[in-house]
N, C-alpha and C positions, 0 to 999 in steps of 0.2 A: 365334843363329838355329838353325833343326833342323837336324839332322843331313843331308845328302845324300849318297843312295845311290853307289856305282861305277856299278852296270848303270842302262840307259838303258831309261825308260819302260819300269817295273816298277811304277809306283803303280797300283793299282787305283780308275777312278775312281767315288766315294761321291757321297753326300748328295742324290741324288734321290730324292724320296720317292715312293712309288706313286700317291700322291694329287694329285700335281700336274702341271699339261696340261702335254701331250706338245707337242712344238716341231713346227711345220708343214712348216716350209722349213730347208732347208741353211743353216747360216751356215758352212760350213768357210771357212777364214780364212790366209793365206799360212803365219802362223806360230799355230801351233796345239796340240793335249794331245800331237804326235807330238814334238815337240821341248820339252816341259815334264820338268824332271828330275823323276825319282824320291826326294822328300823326307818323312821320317819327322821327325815332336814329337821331342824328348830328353830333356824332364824332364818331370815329374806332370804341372803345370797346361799346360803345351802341348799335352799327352793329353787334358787337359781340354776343350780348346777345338775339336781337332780333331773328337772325341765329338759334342760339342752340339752345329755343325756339321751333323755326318752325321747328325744326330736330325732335322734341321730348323728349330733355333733361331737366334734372333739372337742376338747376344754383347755385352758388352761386357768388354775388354781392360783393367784399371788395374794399375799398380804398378809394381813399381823400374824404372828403366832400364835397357835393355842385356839385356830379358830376349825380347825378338824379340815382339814383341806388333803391332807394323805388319809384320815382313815375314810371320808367321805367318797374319793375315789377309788379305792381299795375295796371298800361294802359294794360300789354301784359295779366295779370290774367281775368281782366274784359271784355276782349277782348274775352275770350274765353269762360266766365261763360253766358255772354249776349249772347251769340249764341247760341238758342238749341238744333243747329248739334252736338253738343259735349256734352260729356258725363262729364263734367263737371259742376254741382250744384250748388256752392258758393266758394266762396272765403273769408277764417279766415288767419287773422293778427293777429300773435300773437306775443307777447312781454312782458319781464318780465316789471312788473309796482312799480318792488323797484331799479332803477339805479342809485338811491344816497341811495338807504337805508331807506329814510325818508318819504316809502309812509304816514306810519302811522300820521302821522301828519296830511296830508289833510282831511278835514271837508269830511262828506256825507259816504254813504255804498260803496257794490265794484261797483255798477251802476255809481255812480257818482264820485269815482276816477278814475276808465277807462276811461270815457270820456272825459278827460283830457288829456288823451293821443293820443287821436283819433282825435286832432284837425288837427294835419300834415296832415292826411287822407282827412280829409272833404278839406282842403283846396285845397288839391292835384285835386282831384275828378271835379274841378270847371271848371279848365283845360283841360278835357278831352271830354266834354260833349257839345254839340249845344243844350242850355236850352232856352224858348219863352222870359222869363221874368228874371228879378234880385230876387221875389221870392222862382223860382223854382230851381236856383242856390244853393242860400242859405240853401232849403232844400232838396237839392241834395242829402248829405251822408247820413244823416238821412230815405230819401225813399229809398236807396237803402238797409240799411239796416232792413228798414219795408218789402221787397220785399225777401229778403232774398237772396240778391244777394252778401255782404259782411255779415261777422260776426266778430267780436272783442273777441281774448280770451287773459286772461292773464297766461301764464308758469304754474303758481300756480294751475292751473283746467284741465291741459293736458293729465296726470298720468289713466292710465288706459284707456280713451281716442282710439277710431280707427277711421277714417277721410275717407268716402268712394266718390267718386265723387266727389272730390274737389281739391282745388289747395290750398294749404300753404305757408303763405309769412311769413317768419321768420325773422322780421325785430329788426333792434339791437342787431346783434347774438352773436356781441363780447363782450356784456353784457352778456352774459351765458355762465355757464362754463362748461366742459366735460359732467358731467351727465347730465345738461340740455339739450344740444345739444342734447345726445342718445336720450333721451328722446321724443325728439321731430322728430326724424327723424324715431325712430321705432313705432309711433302714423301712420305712412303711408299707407291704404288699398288700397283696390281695385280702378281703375282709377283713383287715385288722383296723383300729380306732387307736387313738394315743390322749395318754393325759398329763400335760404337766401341772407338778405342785412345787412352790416355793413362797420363799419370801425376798423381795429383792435386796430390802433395810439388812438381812442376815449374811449377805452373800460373802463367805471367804474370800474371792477377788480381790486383787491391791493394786491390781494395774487400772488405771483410768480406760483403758479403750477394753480392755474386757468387760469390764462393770457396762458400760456402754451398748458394748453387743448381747448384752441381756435384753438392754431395752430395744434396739434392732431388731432383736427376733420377733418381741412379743408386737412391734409395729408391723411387722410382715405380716405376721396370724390375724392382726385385727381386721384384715384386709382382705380375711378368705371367708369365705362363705362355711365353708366347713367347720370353722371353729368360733367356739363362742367363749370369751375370757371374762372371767367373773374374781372383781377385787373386793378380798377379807378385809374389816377395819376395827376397830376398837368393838364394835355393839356385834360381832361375830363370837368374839370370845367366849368358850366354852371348858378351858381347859381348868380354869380356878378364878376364883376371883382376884386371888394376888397375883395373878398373871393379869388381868386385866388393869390393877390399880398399879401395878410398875408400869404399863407400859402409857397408861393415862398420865404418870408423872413422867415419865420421859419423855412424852411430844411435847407436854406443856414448860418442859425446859428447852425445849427446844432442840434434843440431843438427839 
């Protein structure tokens, strides 16, 4: 993940461009950019992305694991939904919640399978934040989703769907295939921005022309002006060094 600063709320906050409406009304919000740490990229393509970002583009995120590519876009979304200079409302992660196929199994309704998937979130979230105490921590993602500064959707409830004032973090995108993708990127309204994060080497997919339409998609984006795609590689790795040294001996086997 990036680097975080010592000093508190030092970031200078970016990426509004002068071109885009000014926000009407207050949203200031219990927890808010006063208690968002100060976090700086650490390697090239993380500069990368914070960059195109602050340009005004959409992103998309692919490559090795472990190289911060969801919390990287999750800090620069919240960065911009907590400010309410921007015309920016909330922030929905969404993500399909069958990647082995076997939601069906887990106990409880869709409230309580989702939530299972929202743990990398909450964790991520900990990280970001100058909180007083070890409670406030803990129920960090949870008030921000009481605040209505995150939201959680799964693929399955997107369909018809338009996202106006918000930012879109399309996390595990290489778990979706062609039509989901459209899907999710024609949900796009007025003032909203999208990001996808993935890894394509990870993707659940077992059919050949799904796996395919991953790569389709990301040839279509490369092709718009709006979006700028920035690929993670072994010298991104941030997550552990044994995460790095499996996966140096797994390319070099050739696996």
């Amino acid at each position: 993940m990036p680097r975080r600063k010592n000093l508190q709320n030092t970031f200078k906050l970016e990426g509004v461009l002068d071109d885009q409406p000014s926000v009407k009304k207050s949203r200031r919000k219990p927890i808010s950019t006063e208690q968002l740490a100060a976090i700086e990229p650490i390697t090239e393509n993380q500069k990368k992305v914070f960059s195109a970002w602050e340009e005004g583009k959409n992103v998309i995120l692919h490559g090795c694991a472990g190289t911060g590519k969801t919390f990287v876009a999750l800090y620069l979304a919240l960065r911009e939904v907590l400010n309410p200079e921007t015309p920016y409302e909330k922030i929905y992660i969404v993500r399909s919640l069958v990647p082995t196929r076997e939601i069906g199994f887990l106990p409880g309704d869709h409230e309580d399978k989702s939530y299972l998937y929202q743990i990398p979130y909450k964790n991520m979230v900990k990280y970001m934040f100058e909180m007083p105490d070890d409670n406030a921590f803990e129920f960090l993602y949870d008030n921000l989703r009481s605040q209505e500064s995150i939201s959680f959707w799964s693929t399955s409830f997107i369909r018809g769907t338009t996202f106006d004032n918000a930012i879109l973090i399309i996390d595990e995108f290489s778990n979706l295939n062609f039509h989901e993708l459209d899907s999710m990127i024609t949900r796009v309204g007025n003032d909203t921005r999208i990001m996808f994060c993935g890894d394509y080497t990870q993707s659940d997919l077992v059919k050949s022309n799904e796996r395919t339409g991953v790569l389709d998609f990301m040839r279509i984006c490369a092709t718009m002006e709006e979006f700028e795609t920035v690929e993670f590689d072994i010298n991104d790795i941030v997550r552990s060094g044994l995460v790095r040294s499996y996966l140096i001996s797994k390319l070099n086997l050739g696996l």
